[in-house]
C-alpha positions as CSV (number, residue, x, y, z in Angstrom):
1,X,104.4,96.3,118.0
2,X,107.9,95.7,116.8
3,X,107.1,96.5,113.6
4,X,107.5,100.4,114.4
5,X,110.9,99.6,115.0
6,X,114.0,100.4,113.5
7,X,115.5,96.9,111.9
8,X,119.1,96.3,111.4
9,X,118.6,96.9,107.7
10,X,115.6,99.6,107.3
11,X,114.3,102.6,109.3
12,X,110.7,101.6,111.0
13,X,107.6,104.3,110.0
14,X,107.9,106.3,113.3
15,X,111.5,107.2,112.2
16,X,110.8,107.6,108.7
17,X,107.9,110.2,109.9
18,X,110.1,112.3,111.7
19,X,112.3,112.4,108.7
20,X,110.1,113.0,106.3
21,X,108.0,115.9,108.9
22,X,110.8,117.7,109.7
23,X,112.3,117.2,106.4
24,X,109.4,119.1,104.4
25,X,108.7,121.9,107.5
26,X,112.7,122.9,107.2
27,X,111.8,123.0,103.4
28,X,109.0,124.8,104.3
29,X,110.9,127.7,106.7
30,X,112.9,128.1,103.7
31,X,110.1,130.7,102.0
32,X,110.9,132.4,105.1
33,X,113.4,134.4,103.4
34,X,110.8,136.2,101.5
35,X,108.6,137.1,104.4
36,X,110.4,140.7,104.5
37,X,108.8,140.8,100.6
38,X,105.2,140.8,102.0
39,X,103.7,144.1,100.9
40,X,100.5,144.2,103.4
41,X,101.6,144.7,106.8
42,X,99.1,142.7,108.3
43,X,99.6,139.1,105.8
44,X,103.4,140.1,106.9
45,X,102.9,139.3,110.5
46,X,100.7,136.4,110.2
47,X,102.6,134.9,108.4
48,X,105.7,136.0,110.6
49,X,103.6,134.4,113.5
50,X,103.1,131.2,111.3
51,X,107.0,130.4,110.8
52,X,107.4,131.2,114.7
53,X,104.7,128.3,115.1
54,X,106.5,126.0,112.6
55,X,109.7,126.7,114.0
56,X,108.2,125.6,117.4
57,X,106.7,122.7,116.3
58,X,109.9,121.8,114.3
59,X,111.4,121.8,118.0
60,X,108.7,120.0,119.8
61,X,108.8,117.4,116.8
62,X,113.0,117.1,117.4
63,X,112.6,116.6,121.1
64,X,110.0,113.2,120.3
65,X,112.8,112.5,117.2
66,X,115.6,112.2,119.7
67,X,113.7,110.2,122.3
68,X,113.1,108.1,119.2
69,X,116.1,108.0,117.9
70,X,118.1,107.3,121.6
71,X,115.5,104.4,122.6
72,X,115.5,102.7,118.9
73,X,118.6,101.6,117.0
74,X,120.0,102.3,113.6
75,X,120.1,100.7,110.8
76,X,123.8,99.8,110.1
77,X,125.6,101.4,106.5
78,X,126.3,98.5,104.1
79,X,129.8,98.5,102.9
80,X,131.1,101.7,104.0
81,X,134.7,102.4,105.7
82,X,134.9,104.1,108.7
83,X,135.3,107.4,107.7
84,X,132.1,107.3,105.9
85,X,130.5,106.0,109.2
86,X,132.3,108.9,111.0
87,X,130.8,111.6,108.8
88,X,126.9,109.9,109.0
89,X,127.0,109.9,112.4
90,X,128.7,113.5,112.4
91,X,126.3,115.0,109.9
92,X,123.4,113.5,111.5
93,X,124.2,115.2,115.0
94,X,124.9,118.4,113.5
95,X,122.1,118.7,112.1
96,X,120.0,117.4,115.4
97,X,122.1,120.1,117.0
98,X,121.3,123.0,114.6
99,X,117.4,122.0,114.6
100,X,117.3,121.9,118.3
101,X,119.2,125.3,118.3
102,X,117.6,127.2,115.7
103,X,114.2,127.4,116.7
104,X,115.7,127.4,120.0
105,X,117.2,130.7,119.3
106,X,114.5,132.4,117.1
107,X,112.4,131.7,120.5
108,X,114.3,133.7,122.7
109,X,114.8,136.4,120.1
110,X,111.1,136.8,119.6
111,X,110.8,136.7,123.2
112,X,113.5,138.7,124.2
113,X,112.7,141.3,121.2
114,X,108.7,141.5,122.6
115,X,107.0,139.7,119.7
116,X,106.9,136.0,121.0
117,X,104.4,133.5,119.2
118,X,101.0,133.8,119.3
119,X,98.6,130.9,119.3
120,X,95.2,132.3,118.9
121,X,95.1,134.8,122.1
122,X,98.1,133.3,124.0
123,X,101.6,134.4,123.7
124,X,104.3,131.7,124.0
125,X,107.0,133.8,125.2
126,X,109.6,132.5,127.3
127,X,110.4,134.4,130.5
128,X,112.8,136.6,129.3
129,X,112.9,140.6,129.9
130,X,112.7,142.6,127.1
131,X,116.4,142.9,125.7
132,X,117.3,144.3,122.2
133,X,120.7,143.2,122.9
134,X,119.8,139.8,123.5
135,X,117.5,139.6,120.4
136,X,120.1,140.8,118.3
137,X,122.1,138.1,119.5
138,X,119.6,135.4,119.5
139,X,118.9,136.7,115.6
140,X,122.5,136.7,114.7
141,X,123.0,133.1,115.7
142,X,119.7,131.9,113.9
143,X,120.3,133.4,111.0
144,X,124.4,131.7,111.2
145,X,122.3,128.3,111.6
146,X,120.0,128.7,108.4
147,X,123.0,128.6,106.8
148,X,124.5,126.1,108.0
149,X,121.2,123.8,107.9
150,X,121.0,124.8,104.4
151,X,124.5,123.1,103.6
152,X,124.4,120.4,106.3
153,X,120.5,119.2,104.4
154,X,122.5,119.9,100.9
155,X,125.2,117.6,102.1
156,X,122.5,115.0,103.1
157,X,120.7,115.1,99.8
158,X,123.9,114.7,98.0
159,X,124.9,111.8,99.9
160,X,121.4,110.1,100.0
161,X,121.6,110.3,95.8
162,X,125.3,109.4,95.7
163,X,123.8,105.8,97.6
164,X,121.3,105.5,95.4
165,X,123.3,106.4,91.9
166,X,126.3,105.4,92.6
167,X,127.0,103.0,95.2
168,X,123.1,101.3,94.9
169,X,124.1,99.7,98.0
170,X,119.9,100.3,99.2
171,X,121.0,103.1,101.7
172,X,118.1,105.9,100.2
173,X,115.8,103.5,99.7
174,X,115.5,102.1,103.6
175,X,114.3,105.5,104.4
176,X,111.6,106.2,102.1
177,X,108.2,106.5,103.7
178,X,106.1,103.3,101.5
């Protein structure tokens, strides 16, 4: 069983499956900018529905990730000062904090706007009254958080090939899934 753990050198395989899952459905949402772009109404709210469902299941998977994440430990940075720890740890919270909140927030503006998820023939709205006002809002911060996933995940890319190109201190490598 304790090989499912984190080590003090490597990420175990349930961590590197919640990176690597919510790693390619964030990819994934990012189409969603193009759902507008759908010409037939119908395909248009399908697939509407379908990021509401990924965006859901991007939060249920971040809920297990943190349990995870607070019950296992991490492997330490090799050779870094402390600034560098300070910005891993930093990064990695923000974006824990913008994947909880995200989905979070297109949730309650689905809900509050009246067009919650739909799984098959049951609606997974939250218990919210009908409020444009509200859905505006919860829109508005959603879309603020897109953003700043997209540059937070940037940053994270940049700094997993700047590891493996430039430092080659076996920091990318301890997370990749074989």
């Amino acid at each position: 069983m304790q090989s499912f753990f984190n080590t003090g050198s490597t990420y175990g395989p349930i961590s590197k499956f919640f990176h690597w899952v919510i790693g390619l459905l964030v990819i994934l949402m990012l189409f969603s900018y193009f759902l507008d772009d759908i010409p037939n109404k119908l395909l248009r709210g399908t697939a509407f529905n379908a990021h509401k469902l990924l965006g859901l299941s991007i939060l249920a998977l971040m809920v297990l990730r943190l349990i995870w994440t607070l019950y296992n430990r991490k492997p330490v940075l090799p050779n870094t000062v402390r600034w560098q720890r300070l910005m891993e740890h930093l990064g990695q919270w923000i974006i824990y904090l913008a994947l909880f909140l995200m989905p979070f927030a297109g949730w309650v503006g689905t809900s509050a706007g009246g067009k919650p998820p739909r799984l098959g023939m049951h609606s997974l709205s939250l218990p919210l009254e009908k409020s444009d006002s509200l859905a505006d809002l919860a829109f508005r911060i959603h879309n603020a958080l897109a953003i700043l996933i997209i540059v937070m995940v940037s940053l994270h890319v940049l700094a997993a090939l700047f590891h493996y190109f430039v430092k080659k201190d076996g920091v990318f490598e301890r997370m990749l899934p074989w």
